[in-house]
C-alpha positions in Angstrom: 0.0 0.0 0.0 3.0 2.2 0.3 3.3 3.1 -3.6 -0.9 4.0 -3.1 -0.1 6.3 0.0 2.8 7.5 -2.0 0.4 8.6 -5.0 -2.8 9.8 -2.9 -0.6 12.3 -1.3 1.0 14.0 -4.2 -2.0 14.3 -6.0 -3.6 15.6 -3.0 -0.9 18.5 -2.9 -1.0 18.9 -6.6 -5.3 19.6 -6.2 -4.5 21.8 -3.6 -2.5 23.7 -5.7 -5.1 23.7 -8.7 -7.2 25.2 -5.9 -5.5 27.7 -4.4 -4.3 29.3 -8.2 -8.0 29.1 -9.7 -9.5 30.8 -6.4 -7.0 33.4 -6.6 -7.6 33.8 -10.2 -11.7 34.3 -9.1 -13.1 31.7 -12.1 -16.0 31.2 -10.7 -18.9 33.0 -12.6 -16.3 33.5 -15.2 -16.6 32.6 -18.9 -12.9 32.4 -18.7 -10.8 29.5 -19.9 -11.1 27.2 -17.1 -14.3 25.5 -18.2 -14.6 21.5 -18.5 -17.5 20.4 -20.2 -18.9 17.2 -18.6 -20.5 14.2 -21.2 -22.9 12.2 -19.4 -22.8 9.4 -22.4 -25.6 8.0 -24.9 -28.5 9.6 -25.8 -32.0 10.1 -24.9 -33.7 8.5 -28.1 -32.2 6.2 -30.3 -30.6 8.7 -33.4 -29.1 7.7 -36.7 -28.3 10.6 -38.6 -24.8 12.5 -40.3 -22.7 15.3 -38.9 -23.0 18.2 -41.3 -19.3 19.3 -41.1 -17.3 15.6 -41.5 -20.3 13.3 -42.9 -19.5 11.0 -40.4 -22.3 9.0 -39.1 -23.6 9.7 -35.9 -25.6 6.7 -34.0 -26.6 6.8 -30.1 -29.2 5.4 -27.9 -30.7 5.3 -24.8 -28.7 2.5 -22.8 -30.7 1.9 -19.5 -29.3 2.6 -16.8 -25.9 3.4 -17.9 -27.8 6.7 -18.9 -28.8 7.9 -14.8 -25.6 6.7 -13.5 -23.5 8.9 -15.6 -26.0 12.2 -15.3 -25.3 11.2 -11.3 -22.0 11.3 -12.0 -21.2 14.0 -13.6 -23.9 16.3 -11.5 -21.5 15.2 -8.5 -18.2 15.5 -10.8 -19.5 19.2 -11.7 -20.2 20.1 -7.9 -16.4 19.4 -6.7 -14.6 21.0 -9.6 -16.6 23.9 -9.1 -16.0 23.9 -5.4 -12.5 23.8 -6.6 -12.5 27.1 -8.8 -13.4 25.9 -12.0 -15.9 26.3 -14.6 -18.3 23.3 -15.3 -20.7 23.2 -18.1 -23.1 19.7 -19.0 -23.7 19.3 -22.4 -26.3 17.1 -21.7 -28.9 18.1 -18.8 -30.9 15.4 -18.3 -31.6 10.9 -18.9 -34.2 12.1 -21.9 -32.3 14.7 -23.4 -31.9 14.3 -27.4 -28.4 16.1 -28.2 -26.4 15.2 -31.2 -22.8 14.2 -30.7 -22.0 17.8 -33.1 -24.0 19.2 -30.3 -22.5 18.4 -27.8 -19.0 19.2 -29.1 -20.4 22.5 -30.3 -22.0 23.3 -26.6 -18.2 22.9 -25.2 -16.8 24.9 -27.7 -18.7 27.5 -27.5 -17.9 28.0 -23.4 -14.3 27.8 -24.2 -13.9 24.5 -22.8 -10.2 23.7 -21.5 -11.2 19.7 -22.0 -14.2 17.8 -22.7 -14.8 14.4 -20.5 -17.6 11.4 -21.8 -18.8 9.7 -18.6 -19.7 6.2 -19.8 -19.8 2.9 -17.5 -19.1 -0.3 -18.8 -19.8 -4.5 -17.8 -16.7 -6.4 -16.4 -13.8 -4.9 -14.5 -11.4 -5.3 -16.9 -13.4 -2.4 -19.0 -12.2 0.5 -16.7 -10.0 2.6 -19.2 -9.2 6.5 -20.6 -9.4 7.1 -24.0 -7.6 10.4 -25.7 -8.0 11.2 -28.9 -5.0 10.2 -31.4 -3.8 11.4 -34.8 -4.6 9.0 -37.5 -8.2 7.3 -35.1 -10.4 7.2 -37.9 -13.6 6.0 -38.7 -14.8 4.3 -41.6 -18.0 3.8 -42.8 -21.0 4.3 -45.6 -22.0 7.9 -46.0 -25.3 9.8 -46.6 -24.6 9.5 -50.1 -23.8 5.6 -50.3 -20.3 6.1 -50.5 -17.9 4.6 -48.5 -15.8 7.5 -46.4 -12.7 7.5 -43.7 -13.2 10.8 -40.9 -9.5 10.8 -40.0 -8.6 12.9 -36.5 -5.8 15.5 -37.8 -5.1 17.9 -35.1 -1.4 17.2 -33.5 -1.7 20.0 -30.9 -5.1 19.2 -29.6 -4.3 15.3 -29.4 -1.1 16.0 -27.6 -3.6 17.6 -24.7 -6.1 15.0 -24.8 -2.8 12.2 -23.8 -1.4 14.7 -21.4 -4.8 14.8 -19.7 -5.9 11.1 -20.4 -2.8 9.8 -18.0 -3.8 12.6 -15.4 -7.2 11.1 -15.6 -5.5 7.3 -15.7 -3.6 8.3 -13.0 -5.9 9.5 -10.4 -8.8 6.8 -11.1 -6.4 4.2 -10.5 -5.8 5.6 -7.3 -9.6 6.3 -6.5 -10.6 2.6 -7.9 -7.6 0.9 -6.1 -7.0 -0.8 -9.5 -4.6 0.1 -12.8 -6.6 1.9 -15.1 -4.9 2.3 -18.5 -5.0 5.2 -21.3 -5.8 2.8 -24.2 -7.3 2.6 -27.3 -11.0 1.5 -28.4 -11.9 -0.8 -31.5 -15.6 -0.1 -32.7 -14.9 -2.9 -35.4 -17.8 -5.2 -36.3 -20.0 -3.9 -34.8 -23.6 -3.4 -36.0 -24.9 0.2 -36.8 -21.7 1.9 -36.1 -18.6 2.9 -38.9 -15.8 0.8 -37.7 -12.1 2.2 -36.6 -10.7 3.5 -33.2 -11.8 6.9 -32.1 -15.5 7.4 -30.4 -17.4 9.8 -32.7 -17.4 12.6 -30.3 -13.9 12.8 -30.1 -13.1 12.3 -33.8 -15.4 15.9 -34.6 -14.1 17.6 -31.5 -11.9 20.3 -31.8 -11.6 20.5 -27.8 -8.9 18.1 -26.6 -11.3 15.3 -25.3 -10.9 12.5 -23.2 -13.6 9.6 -23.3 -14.1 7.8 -19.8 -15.1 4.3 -19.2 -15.9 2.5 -15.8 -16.2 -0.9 -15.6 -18.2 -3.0 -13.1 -17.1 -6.7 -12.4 -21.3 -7.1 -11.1 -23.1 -4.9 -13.5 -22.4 -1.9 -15.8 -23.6 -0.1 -18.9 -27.3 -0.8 -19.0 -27.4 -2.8 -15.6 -25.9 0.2 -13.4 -23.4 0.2 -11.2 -23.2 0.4 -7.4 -22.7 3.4 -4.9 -19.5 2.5 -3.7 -18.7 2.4 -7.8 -20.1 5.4 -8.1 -18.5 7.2 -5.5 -15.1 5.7 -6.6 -15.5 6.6 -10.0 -16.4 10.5 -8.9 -13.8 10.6 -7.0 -11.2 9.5 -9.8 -12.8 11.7 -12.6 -12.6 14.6 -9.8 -9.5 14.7 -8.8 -8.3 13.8 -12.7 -10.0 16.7 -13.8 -8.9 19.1 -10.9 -5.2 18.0 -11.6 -5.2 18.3 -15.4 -6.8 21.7 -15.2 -4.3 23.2 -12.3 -1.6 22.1 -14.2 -3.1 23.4 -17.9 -1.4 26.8 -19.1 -4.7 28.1 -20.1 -5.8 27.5 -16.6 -3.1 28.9 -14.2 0.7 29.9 -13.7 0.7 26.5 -12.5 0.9 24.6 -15.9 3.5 27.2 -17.3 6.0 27.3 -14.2 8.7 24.9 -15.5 9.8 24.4 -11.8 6.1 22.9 -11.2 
């Protein structure tokens, strides 16, 4: 337990930091540039339909009660950031809402958002992971027009800040779940309704460095929920990630731009 001690504690100091720079800095209120906007995942209705700006296709759905736990989730996330200094903004409100993935990343642009986070649980433990956005993740599939088309993610700067805060987010779930949670990569191959390739949709057409958040349950998750003690482990985790990553951002704070730091 030493190497867990070890890790809770520096974390602990580095949030306190993040703290202490965005309450000086008086964000709250603020449109300024310390605003996370929080992606409680799927949608409220099943929807089927194309981006405008890429073509890409754009299919969610309502996924029982994967859809409450992560509206609980990031309600809760949203509180302790903001108690922290920072700016929080939902892109999706509530279970029933019906908001379009190019909604959603349009909502988090438009507030300036420092990062986006999707809030999506998962069945079997093992399923627990962080998911940055990558140059080259593509997805591949048959267009409005019956063509087959590749979306390909481009954008070197805004990937290298999705990876920075994808192991800040790695790093503090791990310690929050008391299990490794990797930064990996996601294969939407085979399966039915969906373009295949390795980047969720959301990320792929966001221009906000986005990180895409999974929790998995070894009893339930996705559709069949997840527990309280899951719940509270996984806010904890996604707050303290999100804390960190945005106390050490340089469009955050003199923290992330102090080379001492």
């Amino acid at each position: 337990m030493t190497f867990w001690r070890i890790s809770a504690g520096a974390l602990a100091a580095l949030v306190a930091v993040g703290s202490a720079t965005a309450e000086a800095a008086d964000l709250p209120g603020s449109s300024g540039p310390c605003t996370v906007a929080l992606d409680p995942g799927h949608n409220g209705v099943p929807t089927n339909i194309f981006d405008p700006e890429t073509g890409i296709l754009m299919a969610d759905y309502p996924n029982g009660q994967e859809d409450a736990d992560a509206l609980d989730v990031a309600r809760a996330v949203r509180d302790r950031v903001e108690g922290a200094g920072f700016r929080v903004v939902l892109v999706k409100e509530a279970v029933d809402d019906n908001v379009t993935y190019r909604e959603r990343v349009d909502r988090a642009a438009a507030v300036g958002a420092v990062v986006g986070v999707s809030i999506h649980t998962t069945p079997g433990a093992d399923g627990s992971a962080v998911y940055p956005q990558r140059v080259g993740g593509s997805r591949t599939g048959e267009g409005a027009d019956g063509e087959m088309r590749t979306v390909t993610f481009r954008d070197a700067a805004t990937a290298a800040e999705s990876q920075r805060l994808s192991t800040v987010m790695a790093g503090a779930r791990s310690i929050a779940e008391l299990r490794g949670v990797p930064v990996g990569d996601l294969s939407f191959d085979g399966r039915p309704g969906l373009w295949g390739g390795n980047l969720p949709v959301i990320s792929l057409i966001a221009d906000t460095p986005w990180v895409y958040s999974e929790f998995g349950s070894a009893n339930g998750g996705g559709a069949h929920g997840i527990s309280a003690a899951e719940k509270r482990r996984y806010i904890d985790g996604l707050s303290a990630g999100i804390i960190a990553g945005l106390a050490t951002s340089p469009r955050c704070s003199p923290v992330g731009s102090v080379s001492s730091l």
